[in-house]
N, C-alpha and C positions, 0 to 999 in steps of 0.2 A: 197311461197314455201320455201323461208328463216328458217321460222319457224317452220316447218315441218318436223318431223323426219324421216329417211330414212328407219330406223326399230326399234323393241323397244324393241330388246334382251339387258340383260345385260352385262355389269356392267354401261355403259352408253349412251345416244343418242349422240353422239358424230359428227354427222356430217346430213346436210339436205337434204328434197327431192329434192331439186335444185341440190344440187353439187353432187347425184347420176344420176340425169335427165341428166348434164350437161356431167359426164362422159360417160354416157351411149350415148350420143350424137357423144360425139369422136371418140367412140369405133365401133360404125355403121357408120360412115365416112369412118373410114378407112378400114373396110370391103368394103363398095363401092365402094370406089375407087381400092379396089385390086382385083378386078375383082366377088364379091357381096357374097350372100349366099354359101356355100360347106358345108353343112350338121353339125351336130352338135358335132363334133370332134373337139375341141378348139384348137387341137394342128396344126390345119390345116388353122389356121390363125397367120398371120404375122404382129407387130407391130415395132414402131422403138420409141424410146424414146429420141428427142431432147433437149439439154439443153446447158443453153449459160451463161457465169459468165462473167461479167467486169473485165478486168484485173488491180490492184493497183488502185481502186476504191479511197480509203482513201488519196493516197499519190497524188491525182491526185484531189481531192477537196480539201484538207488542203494546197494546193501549190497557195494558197490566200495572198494578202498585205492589201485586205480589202475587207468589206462585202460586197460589192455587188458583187463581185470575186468570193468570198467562197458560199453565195447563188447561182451565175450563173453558177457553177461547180455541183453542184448540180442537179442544174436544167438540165444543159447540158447531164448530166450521167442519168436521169427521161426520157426524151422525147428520147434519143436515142436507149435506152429500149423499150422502147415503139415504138419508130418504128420499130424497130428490131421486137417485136412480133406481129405487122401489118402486115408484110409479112406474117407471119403463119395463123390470122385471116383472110385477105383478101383472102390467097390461099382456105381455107381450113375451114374457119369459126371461131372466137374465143372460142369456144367449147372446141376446142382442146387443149388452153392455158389452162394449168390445174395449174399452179402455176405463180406469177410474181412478185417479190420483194427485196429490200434487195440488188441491183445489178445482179440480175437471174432472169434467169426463166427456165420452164420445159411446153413442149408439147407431146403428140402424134401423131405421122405422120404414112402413109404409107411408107413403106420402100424404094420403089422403089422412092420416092421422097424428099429421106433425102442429097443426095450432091446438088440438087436443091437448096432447102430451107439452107441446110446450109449454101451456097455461096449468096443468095439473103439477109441472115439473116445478114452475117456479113459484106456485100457489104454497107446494110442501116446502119447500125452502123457506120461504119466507116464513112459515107454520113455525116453523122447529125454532124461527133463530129472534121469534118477535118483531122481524121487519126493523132488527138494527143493522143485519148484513145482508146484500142483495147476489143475484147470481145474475149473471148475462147470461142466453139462451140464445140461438143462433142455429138456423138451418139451411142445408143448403141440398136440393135437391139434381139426381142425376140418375143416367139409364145404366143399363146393366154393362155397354161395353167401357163406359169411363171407369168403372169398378176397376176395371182390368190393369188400369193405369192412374193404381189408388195415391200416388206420392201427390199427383199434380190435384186430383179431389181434394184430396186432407190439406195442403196450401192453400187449395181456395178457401174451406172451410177456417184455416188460421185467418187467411185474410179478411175473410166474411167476420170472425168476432171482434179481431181489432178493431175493426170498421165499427161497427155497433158501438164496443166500450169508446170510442172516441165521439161518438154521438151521445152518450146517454146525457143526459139534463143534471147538471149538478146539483147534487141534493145539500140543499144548505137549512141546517139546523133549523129545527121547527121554533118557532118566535117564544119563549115564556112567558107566562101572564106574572106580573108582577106576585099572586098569591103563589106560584108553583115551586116548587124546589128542589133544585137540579140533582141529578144523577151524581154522588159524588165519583163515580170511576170514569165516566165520559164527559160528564159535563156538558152535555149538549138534549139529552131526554130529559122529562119529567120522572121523579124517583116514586116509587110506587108502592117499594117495600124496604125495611126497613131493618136490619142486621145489627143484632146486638152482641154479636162475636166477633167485632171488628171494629175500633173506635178509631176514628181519623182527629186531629185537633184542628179547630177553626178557631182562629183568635184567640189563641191560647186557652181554648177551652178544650177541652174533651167531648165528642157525643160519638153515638153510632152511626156506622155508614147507611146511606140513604140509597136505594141502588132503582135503577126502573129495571122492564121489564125484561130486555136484554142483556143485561150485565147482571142482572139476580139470575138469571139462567145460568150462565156463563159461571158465578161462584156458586154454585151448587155443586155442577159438573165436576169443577175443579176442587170442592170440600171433599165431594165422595171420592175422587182419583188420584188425589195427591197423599202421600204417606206420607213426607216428612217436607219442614218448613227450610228455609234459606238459612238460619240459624243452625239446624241440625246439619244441614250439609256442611258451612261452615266450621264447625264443629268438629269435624273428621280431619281440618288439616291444621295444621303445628299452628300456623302463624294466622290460621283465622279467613284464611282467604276464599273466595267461592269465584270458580270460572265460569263467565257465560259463553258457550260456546255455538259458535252457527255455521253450517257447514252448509254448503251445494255442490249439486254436481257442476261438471264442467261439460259444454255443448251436449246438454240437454236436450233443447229447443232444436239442433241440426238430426240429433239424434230419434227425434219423435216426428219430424218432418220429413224422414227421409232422407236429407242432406246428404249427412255423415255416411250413411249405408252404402248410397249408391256413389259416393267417393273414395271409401276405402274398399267394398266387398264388388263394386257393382252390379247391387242388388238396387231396386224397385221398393220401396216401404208397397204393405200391403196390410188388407186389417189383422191377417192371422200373425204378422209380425208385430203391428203396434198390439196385439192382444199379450203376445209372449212377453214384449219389451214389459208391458203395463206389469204382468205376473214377476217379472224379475226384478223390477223396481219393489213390489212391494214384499218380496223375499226379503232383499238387502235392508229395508228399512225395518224387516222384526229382528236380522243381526245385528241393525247397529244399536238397536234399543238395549240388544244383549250387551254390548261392549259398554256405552253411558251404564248401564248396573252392575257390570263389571268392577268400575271406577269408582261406586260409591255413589253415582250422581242421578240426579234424576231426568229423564227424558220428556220434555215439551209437548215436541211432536219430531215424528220421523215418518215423512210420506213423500214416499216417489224418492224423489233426491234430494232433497233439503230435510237436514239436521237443526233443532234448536234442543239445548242442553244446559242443566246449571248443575256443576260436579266441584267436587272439593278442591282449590287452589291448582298444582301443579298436577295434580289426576287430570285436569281438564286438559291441560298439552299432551300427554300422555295419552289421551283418550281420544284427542284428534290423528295422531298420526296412526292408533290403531283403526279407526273409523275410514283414515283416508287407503288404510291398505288393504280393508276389508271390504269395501266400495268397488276398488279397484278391481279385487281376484275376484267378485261378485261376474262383473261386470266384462270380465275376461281381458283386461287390462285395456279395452273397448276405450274407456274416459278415464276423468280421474275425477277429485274434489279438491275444491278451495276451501276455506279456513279462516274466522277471525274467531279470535278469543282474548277477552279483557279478566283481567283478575282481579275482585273490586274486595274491597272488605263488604259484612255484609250488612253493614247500616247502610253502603252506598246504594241511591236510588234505582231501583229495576228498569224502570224504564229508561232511565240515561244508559245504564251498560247492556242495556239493548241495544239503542243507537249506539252506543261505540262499537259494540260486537260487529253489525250492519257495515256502517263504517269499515272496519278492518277489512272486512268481507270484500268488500267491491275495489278496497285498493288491492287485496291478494287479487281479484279477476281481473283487474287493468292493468297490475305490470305481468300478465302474461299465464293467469291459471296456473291448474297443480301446485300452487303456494299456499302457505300458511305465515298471515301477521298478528300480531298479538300486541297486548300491552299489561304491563302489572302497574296495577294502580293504587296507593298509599292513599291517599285524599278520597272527599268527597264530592268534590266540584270539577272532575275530570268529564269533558264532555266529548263529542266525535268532534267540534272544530276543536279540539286539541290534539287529536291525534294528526291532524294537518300543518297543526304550528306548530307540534313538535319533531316533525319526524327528520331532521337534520343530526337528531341525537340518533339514529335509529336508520343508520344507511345502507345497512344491509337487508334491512325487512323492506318485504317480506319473501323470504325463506321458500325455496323450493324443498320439497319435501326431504327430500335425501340432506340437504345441506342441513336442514335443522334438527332431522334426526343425529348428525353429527353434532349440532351442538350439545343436544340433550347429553350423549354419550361424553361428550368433552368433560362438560358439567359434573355429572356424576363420578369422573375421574380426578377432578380439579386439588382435590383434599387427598388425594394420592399422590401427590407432585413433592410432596415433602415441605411446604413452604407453609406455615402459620397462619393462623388468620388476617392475624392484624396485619402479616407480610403480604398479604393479599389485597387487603383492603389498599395499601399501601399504593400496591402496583396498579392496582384501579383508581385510585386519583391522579395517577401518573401514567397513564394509557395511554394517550391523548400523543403526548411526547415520546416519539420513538424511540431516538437518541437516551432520554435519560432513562425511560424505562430499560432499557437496553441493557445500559451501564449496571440499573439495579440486579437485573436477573445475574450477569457476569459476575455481580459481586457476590451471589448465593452458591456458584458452580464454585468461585473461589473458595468458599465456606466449608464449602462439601455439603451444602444442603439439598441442592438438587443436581443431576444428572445433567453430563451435557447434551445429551439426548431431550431431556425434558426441557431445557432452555430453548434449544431450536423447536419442539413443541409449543410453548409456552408464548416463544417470540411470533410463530407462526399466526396463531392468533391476535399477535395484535398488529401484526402488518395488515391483516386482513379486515381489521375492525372487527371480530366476532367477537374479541375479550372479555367489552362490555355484557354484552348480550348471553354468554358463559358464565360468567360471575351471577347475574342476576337471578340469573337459572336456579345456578349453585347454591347461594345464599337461601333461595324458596325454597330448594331441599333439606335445609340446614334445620335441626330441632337443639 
């Protein structure tokens, strides 16, 4: 029924027999349950639209010292989700769960049973994750004919949770009594238990990490599901490097609100479309798991459209631009993904190239989507406000996707050009200046050392400024 189109007006089949069976499933539940048939006046049925987001999802997985942390946070914010819409399923059937991903979800319920389920939903939530991560919960009820004209429900219903998360009561760390002693991974709980497979230093001493209830969750998850450390990933490339990489989709949010639909197809969002989007979304996200294990690296998490990954040095660009074309053909060339990835050695601290990754990320979405920026990073004290004071070195990033697949292939050409290493390095201190670099390549064609084909090649890039950016490529390729 997957396969099956639900009708075959145009402009496209857009969504399958299942995810109309499925809705249409929902939709006779909760006429059941509110007391069954009343004739055929839609407006004389009553529906209630549940929906529930994680709150500081991101700040709340990247609050990792290492990866089995960062994965068990993950994981921990998956299965809590998922219990959270166990409650709707077991009440009510999973029919109703019309959307789940990405930190959300969206149901239909009967009205009369939405403070129920809301306090049952976020009761298991809180259950699973120890009350160190919350969910907002949010309803908003409506009759049968507004169904009809679901784009402008589901905005109210965005609207209705923004409004909530902008209200909620800032939760400021619980006070410690001078005897108690802090969670070493957050720093803000009481520690509870006590990890002797993990020694942190304090004042130059050695002891075991002291974890509370939350973060001892969180590295279990991530002990049982992580195969290999940051070290073994490392490991796999020449020069020692490990890429963090973070991907998102691009107009997501227009995309699941109807926006984008009814601008490019003009089409209406409806639940049996956001039900299909929701199933396509979480297609793409077990391919691109396939591609990060492809690469060697290990996958984070991959849900709905945001990628987090740590893979071996130059696999991690390599593995973006595969992820950004597999996203893409997923998704019927619909959207695309943005891209930041830092390449850190692997003593550098997880959570700084986390925030640089972040970082990178939102400058690829501000000069304009479908880009990829990056940075390879040597030191340990590279943080995201360096990625802002440096980027004058770095004028062409970030890279729309085609241009830097061009670099990569340049790169991996570069040592084909006939010219030395050290002639390389040469012409890379001397980039800068076009004139002299100029004169130097002339002087190689003279030589016979390179082509004069390869010279307007060669000069090409550095009118352009990519030289820099090809070299350094080149070099990470280098064993």
């Amino acid at each position: 029924m997957n396969e099956v189109p639900a009708h075959t007006s145009p402009p496209i089949n857009d969504h399958s027999l299942f995810d109309h069976a499925k809705l249409t499933t929902a939709i006779a539940t909760c006429m059941y349950l509110s007391g069954g048939y009343r004739g055929n006046d839609v407006k004389r049925y009553r529906f209630t639209l549940l929906s529930g987001d994680v709150d500081k999802i991101q700040a709340f997985i990247n609050m990792s010292r290492r990866l089995p942390d960062l994965i068990g946070g993950s994981l921990l914010v998956n299965r809590a989700l998922s219990r959270a819409t166990s409650v709707i399923g077991e009440t009510l059937g999973f029919d109703c769960v019309i959307y789940e991903g990405g930190g959300g979800f969206l149901a239909l319920i009967p009205p009369q049973m939405k403070e129920e389920l809301k306090d049952k939903v976020t009761e298991a939530f809180l259950d699973e994750t120890g009350g160190g991560l919350t969910i907002t919960v949010s309803t908003v009820e409506v009759d049968g004919s507004e169904l009809e004209n679901f784009g402008a429900v589901w905005g109210k219903a965005i609207r209705n949770m923004r409004h909530l998360k902008m209200k909620r009561v800032k939760q400021f760390p619980t006070s410690l009594e001078p005897s108690d002693v802090p969670c070493d991974e957050c720093g803000v709980r009481v520690a509870v238990y006590r990890d002797g497979n993990y020694l942190s230093s304090l004042n130059a001493q050695v002891k075991p990490d002291v974890l509370c209830e939350t973060c001892w969750r969180r590295r279990m998850l991530g002990r049982s599901a992580a195969t290999v450390r940051v070290d073994d990933i490392a490991g796999k490339d020449f020069h020692g490097f490990v890429a963090v990489l973070k991907m998102d989709g691009d107009h997501i949010g227009e995309i699941l609100d109807g926006t984008r639909i009814e601008k490019e197809l003009g089409k209406t969002m409806t639940p049996s479309r956001l039900s299909a989007i929701s199933r396509l979304l979480h297609e793409s996200s077990e391919a691109l798991k396939g591609v990060v294990e492809k690469h060697g690296g290990e996958c984070v998490y991959a849900g709905g459209d945001d990628v987090l990954a740590i893979l071996p040095g130059l696999e991690g660009l390599r593995a973006a631009c595969e992820i950004a074309d597999e996203f893409k053909g997923k998704l019927e060339s619909f959207t695309s993904m943005s891209a930041g990835v830092v390449l850190v050695k692997a003593k550098h601290p997880l959570y700084a190239a986390l925030e640089v990754a972040q970082t990178l990320l939102k400058r690829a979405k501000d000069c304009g989507r479908n880009r990829i920026d990056y940075r390879i990073v040597v030191g340990t004290g590279y943080t995201s406000h360096d990625v802002h004071a440096g980027q004058d070195r770095f004028p062409n990033r970030p890279y729309e996707w085609d241009g830097f697949k061009q670099i990569m292939r340049d790169a991996e050409e570069l040592d084909k050009l006939g010219l030395s290493l050290s002639q390389l390095r040469a012409l890379m201190r001397i980039s800068r200046d076009l004139k002299k670099a100029g004169s130097f390549l002339k002087r190689q064609v003279g030589r016979g050392i390179i082509s004069y084909e390869d010279y307007e090649r060669l000069l090409r890039l550095l009118q352009d400024n990519s030289f820099p950016d090809v070299y350094e490529i080149f070099m990470l390729s280098r064993r």
